[in-house]
PANUKE-158729 format. One record per residue (C-alpha): residue number from 1; residue in three letters; x, y, z. Coordinates in steps of 0.1 Angstrom, whole numbers, plus 5000, padded with zeros to 4 digits. Example, Ala and Ser with C-alpha at 12.3 -4.5 7.8 and 13.67 -1.06 7.14 Angstrom:
2
REC  num  residu  east  north  up
REC  1  ALA  5123  4955  5078 $
REC  2  SER  5137  4989  5071 $
# end
This chain:
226
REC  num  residu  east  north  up
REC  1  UNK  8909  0774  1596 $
REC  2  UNK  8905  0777  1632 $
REC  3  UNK  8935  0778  1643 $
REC  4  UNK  8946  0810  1624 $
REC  5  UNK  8916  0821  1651 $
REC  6  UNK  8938  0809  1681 $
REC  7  UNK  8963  0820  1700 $
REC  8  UNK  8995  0799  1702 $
REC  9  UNK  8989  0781  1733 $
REC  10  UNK  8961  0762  1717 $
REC  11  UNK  8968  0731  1697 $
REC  12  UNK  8938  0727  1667 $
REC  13  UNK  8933  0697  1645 $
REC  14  UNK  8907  0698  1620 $
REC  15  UNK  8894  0674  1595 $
REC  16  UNK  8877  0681  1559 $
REC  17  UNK  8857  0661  1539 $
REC  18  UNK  8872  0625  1538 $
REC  19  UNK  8909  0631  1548 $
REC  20  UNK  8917  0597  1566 $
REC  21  UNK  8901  0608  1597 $
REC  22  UNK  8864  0595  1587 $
REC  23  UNK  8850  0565  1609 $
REC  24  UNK  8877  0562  1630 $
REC  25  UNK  8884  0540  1656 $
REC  26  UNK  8862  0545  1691 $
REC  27  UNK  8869  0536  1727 $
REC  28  UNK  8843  0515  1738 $
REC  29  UNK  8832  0538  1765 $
REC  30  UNK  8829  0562  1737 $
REC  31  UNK  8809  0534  1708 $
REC  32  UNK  8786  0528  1739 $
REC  33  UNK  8773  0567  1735 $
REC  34  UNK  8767  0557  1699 $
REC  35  UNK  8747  0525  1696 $
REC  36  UNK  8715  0542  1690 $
REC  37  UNK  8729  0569  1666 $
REC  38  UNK  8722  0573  1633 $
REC  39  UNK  8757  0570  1607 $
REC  40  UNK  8759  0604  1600 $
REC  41  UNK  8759  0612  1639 $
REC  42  UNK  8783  0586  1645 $
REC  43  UNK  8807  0595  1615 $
REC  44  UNK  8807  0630  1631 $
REC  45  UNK  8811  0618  1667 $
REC  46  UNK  8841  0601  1656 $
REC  47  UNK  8859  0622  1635 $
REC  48  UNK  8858  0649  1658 $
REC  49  UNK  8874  0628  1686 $
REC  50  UNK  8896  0618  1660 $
REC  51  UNK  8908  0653  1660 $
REC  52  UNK  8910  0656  1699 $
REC  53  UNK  8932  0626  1702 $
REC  54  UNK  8959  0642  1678 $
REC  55  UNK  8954  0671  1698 $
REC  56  UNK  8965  0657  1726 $
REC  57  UNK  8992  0643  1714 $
REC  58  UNK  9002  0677  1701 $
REC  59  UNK  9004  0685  1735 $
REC  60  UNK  9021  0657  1750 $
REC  61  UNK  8992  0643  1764 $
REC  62  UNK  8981  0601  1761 $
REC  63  UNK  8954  0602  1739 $
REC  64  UNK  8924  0590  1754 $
REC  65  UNK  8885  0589  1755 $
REC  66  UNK  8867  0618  1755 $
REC  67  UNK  8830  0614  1770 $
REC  68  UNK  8804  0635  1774 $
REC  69  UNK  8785  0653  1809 $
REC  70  UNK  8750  0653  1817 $
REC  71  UNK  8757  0688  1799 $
REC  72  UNK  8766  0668  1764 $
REC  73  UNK  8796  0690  1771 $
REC  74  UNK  8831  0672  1767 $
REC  75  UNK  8848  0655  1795 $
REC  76  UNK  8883  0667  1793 $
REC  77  UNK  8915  0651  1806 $
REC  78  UNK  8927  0664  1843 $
REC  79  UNK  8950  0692  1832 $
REC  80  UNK  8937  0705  1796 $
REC  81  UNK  8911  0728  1782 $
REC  82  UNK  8890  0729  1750 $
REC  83  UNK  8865  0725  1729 $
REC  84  UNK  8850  0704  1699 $
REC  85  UNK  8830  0714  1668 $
REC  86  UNK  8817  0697  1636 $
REC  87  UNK  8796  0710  1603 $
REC  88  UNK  8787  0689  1574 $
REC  89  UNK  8822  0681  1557 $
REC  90  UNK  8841  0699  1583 $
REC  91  UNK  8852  0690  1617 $
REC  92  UNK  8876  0705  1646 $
REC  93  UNK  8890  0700  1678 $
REC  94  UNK  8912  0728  1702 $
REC  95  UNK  8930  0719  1735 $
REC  96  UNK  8944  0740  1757 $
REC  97  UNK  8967  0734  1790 $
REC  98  UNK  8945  0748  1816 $
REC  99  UNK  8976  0766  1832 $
REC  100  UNK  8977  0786  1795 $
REC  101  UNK  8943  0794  1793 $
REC  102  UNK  8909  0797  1815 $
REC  103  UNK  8885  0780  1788 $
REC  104  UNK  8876  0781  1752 $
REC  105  UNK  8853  0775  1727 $
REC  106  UNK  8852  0769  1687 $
REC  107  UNK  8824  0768  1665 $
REC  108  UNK  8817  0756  1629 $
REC  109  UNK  8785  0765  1607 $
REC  110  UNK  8782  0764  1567 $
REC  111  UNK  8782  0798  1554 $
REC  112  UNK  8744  0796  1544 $
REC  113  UNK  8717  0815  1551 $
REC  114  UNK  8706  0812  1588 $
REC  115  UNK  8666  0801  1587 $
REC  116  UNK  8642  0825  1599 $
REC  117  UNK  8631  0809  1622 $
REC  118  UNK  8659  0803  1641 $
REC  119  UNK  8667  0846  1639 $
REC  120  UNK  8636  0852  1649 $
REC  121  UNK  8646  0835  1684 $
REC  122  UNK  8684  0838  1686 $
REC  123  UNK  8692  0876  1684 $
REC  124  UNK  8688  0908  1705 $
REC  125  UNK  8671  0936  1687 $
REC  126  UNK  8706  0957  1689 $
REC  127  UNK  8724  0924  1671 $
REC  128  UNK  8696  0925  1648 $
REC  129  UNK  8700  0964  1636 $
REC  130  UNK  8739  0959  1637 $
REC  131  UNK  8734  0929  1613 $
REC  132  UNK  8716  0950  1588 $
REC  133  UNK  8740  0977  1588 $
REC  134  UNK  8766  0948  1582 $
REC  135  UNK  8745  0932  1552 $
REC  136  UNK  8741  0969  1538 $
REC  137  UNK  8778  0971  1529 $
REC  138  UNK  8786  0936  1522 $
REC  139  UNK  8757  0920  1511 $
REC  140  UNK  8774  0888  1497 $
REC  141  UNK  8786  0876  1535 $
REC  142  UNK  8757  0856  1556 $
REC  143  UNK  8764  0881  1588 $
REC  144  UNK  8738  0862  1604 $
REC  145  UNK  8753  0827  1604 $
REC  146  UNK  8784  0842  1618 $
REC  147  UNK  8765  0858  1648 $
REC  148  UNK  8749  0828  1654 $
REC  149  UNK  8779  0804  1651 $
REC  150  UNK  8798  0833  1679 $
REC  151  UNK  8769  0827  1701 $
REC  152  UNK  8780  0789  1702 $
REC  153  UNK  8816  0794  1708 $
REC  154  UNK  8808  0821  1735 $
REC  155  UNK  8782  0794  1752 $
REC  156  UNK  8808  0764  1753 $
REC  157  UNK  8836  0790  1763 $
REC  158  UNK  8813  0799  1791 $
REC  159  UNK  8800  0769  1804 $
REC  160  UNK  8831  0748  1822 $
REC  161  UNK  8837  0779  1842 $
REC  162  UNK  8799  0779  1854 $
REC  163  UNK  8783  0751  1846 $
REC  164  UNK  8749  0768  1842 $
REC  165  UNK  8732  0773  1807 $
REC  166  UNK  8733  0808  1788 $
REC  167  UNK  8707  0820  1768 $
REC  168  UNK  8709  0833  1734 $
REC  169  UNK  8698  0865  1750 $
REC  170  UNK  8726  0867  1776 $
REC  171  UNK  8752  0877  1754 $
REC  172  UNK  8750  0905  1732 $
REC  173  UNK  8776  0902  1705 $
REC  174  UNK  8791  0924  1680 $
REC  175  UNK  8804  0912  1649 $
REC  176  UNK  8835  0936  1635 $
REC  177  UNK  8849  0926  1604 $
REC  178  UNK  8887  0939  1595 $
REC  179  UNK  8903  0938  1562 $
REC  180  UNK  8920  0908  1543 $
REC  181  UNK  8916  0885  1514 $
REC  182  UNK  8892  0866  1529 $
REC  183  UNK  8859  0879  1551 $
REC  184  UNK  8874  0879  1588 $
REC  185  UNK  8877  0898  1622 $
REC  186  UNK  8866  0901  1657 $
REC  187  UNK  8840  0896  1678 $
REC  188  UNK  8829  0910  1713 $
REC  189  UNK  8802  0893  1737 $
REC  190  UNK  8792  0918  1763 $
REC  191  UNK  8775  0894  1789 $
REC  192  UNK  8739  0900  1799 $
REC  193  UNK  8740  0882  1832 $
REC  194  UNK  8768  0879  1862 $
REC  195  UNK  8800  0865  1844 $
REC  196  UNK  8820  0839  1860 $
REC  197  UNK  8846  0843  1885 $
REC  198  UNK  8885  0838  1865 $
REC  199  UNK  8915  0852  1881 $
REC  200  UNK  8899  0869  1912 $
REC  201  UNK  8881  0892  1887 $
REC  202  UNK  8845  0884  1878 $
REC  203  UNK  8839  0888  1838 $
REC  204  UNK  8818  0911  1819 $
REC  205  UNK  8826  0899  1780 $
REC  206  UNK  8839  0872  1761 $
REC  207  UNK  8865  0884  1729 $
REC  208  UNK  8872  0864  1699 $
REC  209  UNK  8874  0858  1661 $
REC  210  UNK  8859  0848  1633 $
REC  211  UNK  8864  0839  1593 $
REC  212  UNK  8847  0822  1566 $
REC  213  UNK  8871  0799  1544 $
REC  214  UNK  8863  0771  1519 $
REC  215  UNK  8820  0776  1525 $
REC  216  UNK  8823  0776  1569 $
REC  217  UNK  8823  0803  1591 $
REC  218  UNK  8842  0794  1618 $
REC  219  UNK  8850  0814  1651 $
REC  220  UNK  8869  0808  1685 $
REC  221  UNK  8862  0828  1716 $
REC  222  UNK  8892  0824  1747 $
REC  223  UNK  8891  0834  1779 $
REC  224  UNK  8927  0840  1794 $
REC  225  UNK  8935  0833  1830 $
REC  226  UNK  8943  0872  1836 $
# end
């Protein structure tokens, strides 16, 4: 599912349900993050890495730890890109060659109703009126889940090239859905606050994608070198 959201640089692995990826295997550098976690965080933890280790070997790459920053953000081998995101019974991991790509992020939320008070925090008043219009024509998609799960991919695409924290209110993203068989489309962040530097060129907005298969919205936001 995300990697239909990718371009064909990036290498995805994802994981549903119990596939054979459940409960794998940890480095111990990477079980000593977990001895205080509770199953259902450790299941996740490790399925996920799961996923980055065939990922890398996708790419050609040893397969190897992958610890966290003070951030919680992943530690990435010297050379790649990428990012890592789990919901429930679902679970993914994209890397990138960082000579292919500037950065990336991927997101992964149940397509559910978003609580209220979590809107009542997370959106702009302009995302807010462009959600209703949305929700006016096709009531049966959770528009607001897939705004909120874009905010996420937009934040982990944008931290490694800053290393600062962006607000939910640094970003205002539009949600526009295209045609197909299944709800799906595109999404553009117009950033709030000084973008970071890529290429010479400092940024003013994030682009990516979005879709909702098999009960998850997932979307993918990357920023090209150029």
């Amino acid at each position: 599912m995300i990697e239909e959201l990718l371009p064909d640089s990036v290498v995805a692995v994802e994981a549903h349900g119990d596939d054979g990826l459940r409960d794998a295997p940890l480095y111990p550098e990477e079980a000593a993050l977990m001895t205080r976690a509770v199953a259902k965080r450790r299941r996740e933890f490790s399925t996920v890495r799961a996923c980055a280790r065939l990922a890398m070997e996708k790419l050609g790459v040893p397969a190897q730890p992958v610890l966290t920053g003070e951030s919680g953000a992943p530690r990435w081998p010297d050379g790649l890109v990428g990012s890592m995101t789990h919901s429930e019974d679902y679970c993914a991991a994209a890397l990138a060659r960082a000579a292919d790509l500037a950065s990336l992020g991927i997101d992964a939320e149940p397509h559910e109703v978003l609580p209220e008070e979590v809107v009542s925090y997370v959106f702009l008043p302009a995302e807010s009126d462009r959600l209703r219009r949305l929700a006016e024509e096709r009531p049966e998609v959770h528009w607001d889940r897939i705004l909120f799960s874009a905010k996420e991919s937009v934040y982990k695409a944008w931290f490694p090239l800053t290393g600062q924290w962006l607000d939910f209110s640094e970003a205002d993203i539009e949600i526009v859905p295209e045609p197909g068989p299944a709800p799906q489309g595109r999404l553009h962040a117009e950033l709030l606050v000084p973008g970071p530097w890529v290429g010479g060129r400092r940024l003013g907005r994030f682009e990516g994608r979005w879709s909702i298969r098999r009960g998850v919205v997932t979307t993918a936001v990357v920023v090209p070198h150029s």
